[in-house]
N, C-alpha and C positions, 0 to 999 in steps of 0.2 A: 525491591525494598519492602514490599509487601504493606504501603500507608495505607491511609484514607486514600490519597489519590488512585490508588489500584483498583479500591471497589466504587470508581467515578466512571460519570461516560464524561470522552473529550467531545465539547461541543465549539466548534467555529460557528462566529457570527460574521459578518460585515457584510458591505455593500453588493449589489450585484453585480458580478464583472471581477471582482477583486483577490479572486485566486484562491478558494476557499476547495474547490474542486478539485484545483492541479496542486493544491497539496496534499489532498488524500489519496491522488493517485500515485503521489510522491511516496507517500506513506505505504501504501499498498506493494509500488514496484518495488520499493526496497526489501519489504518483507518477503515478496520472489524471488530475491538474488541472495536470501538467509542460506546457511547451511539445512540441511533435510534435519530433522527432529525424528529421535523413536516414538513410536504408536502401537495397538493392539492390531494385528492383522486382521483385517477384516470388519473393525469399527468404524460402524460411520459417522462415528465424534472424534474420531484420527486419539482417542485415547491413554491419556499418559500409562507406558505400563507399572509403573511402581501403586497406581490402585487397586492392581490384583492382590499385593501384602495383605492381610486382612487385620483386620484393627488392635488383634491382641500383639501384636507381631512389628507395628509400624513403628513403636517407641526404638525398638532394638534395631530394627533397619536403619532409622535415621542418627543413629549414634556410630553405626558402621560408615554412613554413606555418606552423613553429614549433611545430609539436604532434610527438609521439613515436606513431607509427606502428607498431602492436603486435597481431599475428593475423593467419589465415590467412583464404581463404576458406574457407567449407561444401565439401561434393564437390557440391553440387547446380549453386552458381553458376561452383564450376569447370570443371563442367562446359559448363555455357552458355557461358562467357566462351569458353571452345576451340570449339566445335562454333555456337554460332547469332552469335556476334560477333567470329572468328575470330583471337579475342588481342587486339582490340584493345580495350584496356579502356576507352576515353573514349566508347567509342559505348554500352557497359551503362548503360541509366537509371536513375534514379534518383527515387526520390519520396519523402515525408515520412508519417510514420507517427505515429499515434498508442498510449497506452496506455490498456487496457481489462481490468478485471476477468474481467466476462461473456463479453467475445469473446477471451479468451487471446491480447490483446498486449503482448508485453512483459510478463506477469505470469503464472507457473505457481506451480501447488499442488497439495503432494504430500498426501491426506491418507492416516492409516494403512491400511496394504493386510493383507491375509488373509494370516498366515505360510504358510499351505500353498498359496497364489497367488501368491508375489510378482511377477509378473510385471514385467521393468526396462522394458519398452517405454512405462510412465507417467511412466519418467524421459527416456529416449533416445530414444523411438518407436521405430519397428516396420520390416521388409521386408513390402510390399505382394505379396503373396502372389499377386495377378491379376495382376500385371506378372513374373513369375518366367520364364513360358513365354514372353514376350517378347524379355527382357532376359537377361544375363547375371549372377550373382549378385553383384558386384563394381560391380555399372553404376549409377551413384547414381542413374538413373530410376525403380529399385524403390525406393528409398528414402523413408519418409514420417517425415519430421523433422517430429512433434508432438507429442513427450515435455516433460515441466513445461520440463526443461533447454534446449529447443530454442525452445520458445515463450517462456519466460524469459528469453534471451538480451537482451543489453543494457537487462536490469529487476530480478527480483525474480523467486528462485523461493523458495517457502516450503513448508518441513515441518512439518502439523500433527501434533502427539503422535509426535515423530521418533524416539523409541525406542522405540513399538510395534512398531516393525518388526525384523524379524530383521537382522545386523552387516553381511552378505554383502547388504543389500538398499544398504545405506549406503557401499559401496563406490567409487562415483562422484563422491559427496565429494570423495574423498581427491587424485582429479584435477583435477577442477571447482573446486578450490581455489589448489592450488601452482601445477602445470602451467596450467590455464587451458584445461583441456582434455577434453572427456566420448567414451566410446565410440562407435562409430557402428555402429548397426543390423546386422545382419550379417556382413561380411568388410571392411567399410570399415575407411577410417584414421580415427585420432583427430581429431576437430572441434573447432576453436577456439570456446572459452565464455567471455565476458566480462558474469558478473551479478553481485548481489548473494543469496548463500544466505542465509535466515533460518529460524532452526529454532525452534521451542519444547518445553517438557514439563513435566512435573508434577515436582516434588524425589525423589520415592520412585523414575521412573524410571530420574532421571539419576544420581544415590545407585547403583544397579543397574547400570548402563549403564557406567559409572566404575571401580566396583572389577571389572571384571573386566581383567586387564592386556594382552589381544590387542586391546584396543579402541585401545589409543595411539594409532596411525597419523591414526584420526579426533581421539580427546582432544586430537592436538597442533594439530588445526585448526579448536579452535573457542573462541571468544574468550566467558566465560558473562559475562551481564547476568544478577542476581537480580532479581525484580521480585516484591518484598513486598506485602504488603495495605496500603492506608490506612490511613493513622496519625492522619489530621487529622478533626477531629471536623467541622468547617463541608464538610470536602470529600467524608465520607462519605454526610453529609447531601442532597450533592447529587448523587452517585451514585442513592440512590434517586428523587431526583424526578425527576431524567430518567428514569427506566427504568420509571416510573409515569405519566411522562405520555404515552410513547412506547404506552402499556402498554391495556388498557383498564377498568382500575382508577379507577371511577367514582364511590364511597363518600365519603361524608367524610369529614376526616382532623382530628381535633381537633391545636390547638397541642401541640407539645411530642411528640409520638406517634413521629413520624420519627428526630427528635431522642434518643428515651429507645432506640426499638432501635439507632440507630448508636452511641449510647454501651455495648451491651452486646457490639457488634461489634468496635469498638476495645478497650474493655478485654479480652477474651480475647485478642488478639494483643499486648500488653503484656507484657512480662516484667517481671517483680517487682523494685523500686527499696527500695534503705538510705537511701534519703534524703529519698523521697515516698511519700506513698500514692496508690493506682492512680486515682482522682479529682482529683487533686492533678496526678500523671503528662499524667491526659487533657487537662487544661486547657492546660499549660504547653506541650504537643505543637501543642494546637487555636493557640497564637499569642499564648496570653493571657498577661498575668505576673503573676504570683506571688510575692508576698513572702516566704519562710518564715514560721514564728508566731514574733511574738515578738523579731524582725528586723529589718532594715530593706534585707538584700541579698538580690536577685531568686534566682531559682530556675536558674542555668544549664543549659539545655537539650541541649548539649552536653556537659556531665558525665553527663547522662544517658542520652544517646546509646552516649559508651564504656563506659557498665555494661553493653550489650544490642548487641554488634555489628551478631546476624541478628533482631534484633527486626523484628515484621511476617511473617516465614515460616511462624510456625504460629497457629492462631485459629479463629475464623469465619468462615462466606464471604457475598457476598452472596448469594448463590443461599439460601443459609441464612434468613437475616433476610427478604427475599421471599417466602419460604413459610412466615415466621410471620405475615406480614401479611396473608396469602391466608388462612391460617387462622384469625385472627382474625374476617376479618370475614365467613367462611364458619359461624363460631357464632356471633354476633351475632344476634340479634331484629330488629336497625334498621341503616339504610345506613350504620353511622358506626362510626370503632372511633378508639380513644382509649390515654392509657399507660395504664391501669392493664389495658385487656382485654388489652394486648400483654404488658403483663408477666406475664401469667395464665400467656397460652399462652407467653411463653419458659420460663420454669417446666416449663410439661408437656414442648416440645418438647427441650431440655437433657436430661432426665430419659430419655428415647428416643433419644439419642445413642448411640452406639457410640462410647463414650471412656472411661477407666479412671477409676473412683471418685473419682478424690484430681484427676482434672481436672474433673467431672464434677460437685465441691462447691465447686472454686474458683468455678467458672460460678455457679452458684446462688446461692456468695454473692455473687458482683457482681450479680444481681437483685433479689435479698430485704435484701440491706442496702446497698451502695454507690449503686445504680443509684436505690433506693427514695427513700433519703435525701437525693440529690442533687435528685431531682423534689419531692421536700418541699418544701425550700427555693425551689426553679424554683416551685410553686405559689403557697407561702407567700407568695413576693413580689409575681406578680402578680395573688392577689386582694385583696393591700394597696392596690396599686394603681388595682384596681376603686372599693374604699371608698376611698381618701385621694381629697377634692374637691380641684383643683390640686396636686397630686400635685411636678411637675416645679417646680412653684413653692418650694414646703416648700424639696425639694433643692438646687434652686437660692439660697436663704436660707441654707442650712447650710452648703454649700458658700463662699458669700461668707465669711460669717461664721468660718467655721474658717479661709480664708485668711490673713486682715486679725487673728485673733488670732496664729497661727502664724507671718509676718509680721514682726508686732511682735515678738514673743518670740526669736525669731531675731536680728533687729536690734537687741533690746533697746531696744526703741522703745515709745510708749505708743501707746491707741488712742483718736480722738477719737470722741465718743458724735454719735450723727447726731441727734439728737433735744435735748440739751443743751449739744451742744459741749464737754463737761466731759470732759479727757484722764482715761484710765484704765489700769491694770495691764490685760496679757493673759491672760482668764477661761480659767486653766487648768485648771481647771475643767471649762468648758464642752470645752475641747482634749480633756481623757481622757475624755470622754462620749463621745464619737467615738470615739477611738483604740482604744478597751478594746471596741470593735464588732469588732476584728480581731487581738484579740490583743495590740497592740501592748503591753509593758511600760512601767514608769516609767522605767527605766536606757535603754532604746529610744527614747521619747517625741520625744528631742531631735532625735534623728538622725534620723528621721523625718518631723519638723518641718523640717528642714534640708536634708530631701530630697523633700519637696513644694513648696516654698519656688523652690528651685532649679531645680526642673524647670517649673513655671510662667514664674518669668524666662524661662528657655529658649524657653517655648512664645511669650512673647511678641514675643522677640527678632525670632524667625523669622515675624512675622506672622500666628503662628496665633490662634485665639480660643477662648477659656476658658470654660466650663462643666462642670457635675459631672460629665460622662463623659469630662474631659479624663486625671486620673491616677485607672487603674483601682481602685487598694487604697482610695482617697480616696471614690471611688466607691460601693465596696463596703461603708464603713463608715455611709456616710448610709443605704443603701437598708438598713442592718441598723437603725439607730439608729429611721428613720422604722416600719419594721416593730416593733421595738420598742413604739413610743408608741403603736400601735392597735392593739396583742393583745386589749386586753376587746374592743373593736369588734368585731374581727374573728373574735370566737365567735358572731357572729349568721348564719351562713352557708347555712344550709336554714331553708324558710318556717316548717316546723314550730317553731323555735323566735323564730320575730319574734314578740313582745310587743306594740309599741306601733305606733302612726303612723309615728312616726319611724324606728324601727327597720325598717320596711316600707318606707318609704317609700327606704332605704340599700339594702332587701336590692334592690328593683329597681331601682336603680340602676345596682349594681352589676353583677348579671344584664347587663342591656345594656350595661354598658362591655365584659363579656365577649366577648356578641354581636359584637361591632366585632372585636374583638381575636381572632375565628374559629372562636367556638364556636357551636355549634346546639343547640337546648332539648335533647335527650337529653344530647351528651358535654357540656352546662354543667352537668345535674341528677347526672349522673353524679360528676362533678369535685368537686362541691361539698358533693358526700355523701360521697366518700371523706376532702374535708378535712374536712370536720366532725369526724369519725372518728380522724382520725394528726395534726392540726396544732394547735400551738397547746397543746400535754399539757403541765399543767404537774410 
């Protein structure tokens, strides 16, 4: 489109940890999988050849060809074009070129250089210093065009951690930008540059880099992307298992284990909400919804949004959380680490932070009491699930059945008895057994009623198909209601307290429904012994 934005550099800022890197790599690889582009054979600016037209001639060309014809030659290939092709520019060949990381085509990268070395020739290249006695200093034959800028040319030149470097290193920016134009080695003229700059850094140095005010010149040419930490809890999740399988991190990993450190990872980057609590916050962020208590209207995620503009900029990193996982299972006895060893060690490693007190106990307490309490409940349920036999069946019952009352009660309809056929009032009764699972009030009941009602129609309108994980709160209130009904049961949870046959005969049962569900006899004995302990208190 050829804007302002074209003659900008793209700079990423955010946290460290926070993915700023692997998206320039992102950026990079793609441009390797591009189609090859024509070039001047033999240029080593990989050279558009439509700059050979010469300028009385470009009007007419670009009225044939329909493209806007924009740059000079290199001094290298104008040179050729005078001296070994003698002006004429249709006989200069031409061949296709590719883009490569490894072999600097099409792609330069600048990374921090030593203040007391800057030396610009890693931007611009160099005078070949063997060819001096030859040539004349002026003569583009000394010339060695293979600075990021030169080999970048019509790609991608990239600056890692671009204000480690000293102002006066960053100067070719400010050309390479507007003008379209970078220095050249020696006594030469300015050489036409048509790339894309991408720059990155940490906030602290750009914060640094910013208030100083002789910096403008570049400030005014550089368009900033912020690029926060993960917010989403399934997609933090999945950050680690790539980088664990990539990784050589062989251990087993009980359910839930990945899960409990990325929930300690996202709540430190969370800013503090008037309207939720920081568990409440992660769920609604992860995609799920949320009733408020007591309510019947979702939790807007974008009112929570404009409480927290730069939410995600400050927190934990991964790099963090990977090296509590490495420590875990580096004290471990056996190949397997689980939540409760993780949350040991985030405790210790929290406590080892270099952060001030009052951040330092917020953390803490999202492990020892939010992070705890949420895996509680994550337990609670699925070793209900273990012990309840037909499990999905029960919910599935319940679920009908709160329907077909709720329903009726809506419509003011009766419900006929499947067994007797004898029409009945709707067992509201049975309705607040449910409802009171989630809060829900009497003054609420209705409207609530009238909004699962509603949203099933809906679901059927559109072809979809119903069952209890269709509307989540509806959901949530069975799998509370069924956990309910097996609390004595589910106090028989370590062998040590199986009494009977029977109750033996549950606890292995259960045992191996775990097994299935990804636990191995240590983090199942483990699990099962910490619920013993915190679940189930009345």
């Amino acid at each position: 489109m050829a804007g302002e934005e074209a003659r900008q550099v793209l700079y990423l800022v955010g946290p460290v940890g926070a993915g700023k890197s692997s998206l320039m790599e992102a950026l990079k690889r793609a441009l390797e999988m591009s189609p090859p582009i024509y070039a001047l054979k033999g240029c080593p600016m990989r050279e558009e050849p439509l700059h050979l037209v010469p300028k009385h001639l470009r009007k007419e060309f670009e009225e044939i060809l329909n493209v806007r014809i924009e740059g000079d030659l290199c001094p290298v290939c104008r040179y050729r074009l005078k001296n070994e092709f003698n002006g004429e520019y249709e006989k200069f060949p031409v061949e296709t070129v590719d883009f490569s990381i490894r072999s600097r085509k099409g792609i330069g990268v600048v990374p921090p250089v030593d203040p007391n070395n800057q030396d610009t020739s890693v931007l611009i290249g160099s005078v070949d210093i063997s060819k001096i006695d030859m040539y004349p200093e002026d003569d583009p034959r000394v010339l060695s065009l293979n600075g990021a800028f030169n080999v970048g040319n019509r790609g991608i030149v990239e600056f890692i951690e671009v204000f480690k470097n000293e102002t006066e290193y960053l100067h070719t920016m400010i050309t390479a930008t507007q003008e379209k134009s970078i220095p050249s080695p020696g006594k030469g003229s300015m050489i036409y540059f048509d790339g894309i700059i991408l720059a990155h850094s940490n906030e602290a140095e750009w914060n640094k880099f910013k208030s100083d005010h002789t910096n403008e010149a570049i400030l005014d040419r550089i368009v900033k992307i912020e690029v926060p930490y993960c917010l989403e809890l399934n997609e933090e999740i999945k950050i680690y298992e790539k980088i664990l399988k990539k990784s050589k991190f062989d251990a087993h990993i009980a359910p839930h284990t990945i899960e409990i450190a990325s929930m300690f990872a996202i709540l430190t980057r969370l800013a503090p909400s008037n309207k939720v609590d920081p568990i409440t916050k992660l769920k609604i962020y992860n995609g799920e919804e949320v009733i408020e208590k007591g309510m019947t209207r979702k939790v807007d995620i974008f009112e929570l949004k404009e409480e927290a503009p730069r939410e995600g900029m400050t927190g934990i990193s991964t790099r963090f959380i990977m090296k509590v996982l490495d420590t875990t299972l580096s004290e471990s006895d056996h190949n397997c680490i689980n939540p409760i060893s993780v949350m040991e060690t985030l405790v210790k490693s929290v406590k080892e932070l270099a952060i001030s007190d009052e951040e330092r106990e917020r953390y803490l307490r999202f492990v020892q009491d939010s992070i705890r309490k949420e895996y509680n409940k994550i337990l609670e349920k699925e070793i209900t699930k273990a012990f309840i036999h037909g499990y999905r069946e029960q919910a599935e019952s319940l679920f009908n059945n709160y329907l077909d009352h709720a329903e009726a009660f809506v419509n003011k309809t009766k419900i006929k008895d499947r067994n007797t056929g004898e029409e009945l009032e709707p067992d509201e009764k049975f309705l607040r057994s449910i409802e009171e699972q989630i809060g829900i009030t009497d003054t609420a009941a209705k409207g609530f009623r009238a909004d699962v009602t509603a949203y099933m129609f809906y679901v059927l309108r559109n072809g979809g198909k119903l069952d209890f994980n269709s509307y989540e709160p509806l959901k949530e209130a069975i799998e509370k209601k069924l956990t309910a009904s097996v609390k004595e049961l589910s106090r028989v949870i370590t062998q040590a307290k199986v009494r009977d046959k029977e109750q033996s005969e549950k606890y292995d049962t259960m045992v191996e429904e775990m097994k299935k569900n990804g636990y191995c006899d240590h983090c199942c004995n483990v699990i099962l012994k910490y619920a013993a302990n915190n679940l189930w208190k009345d």
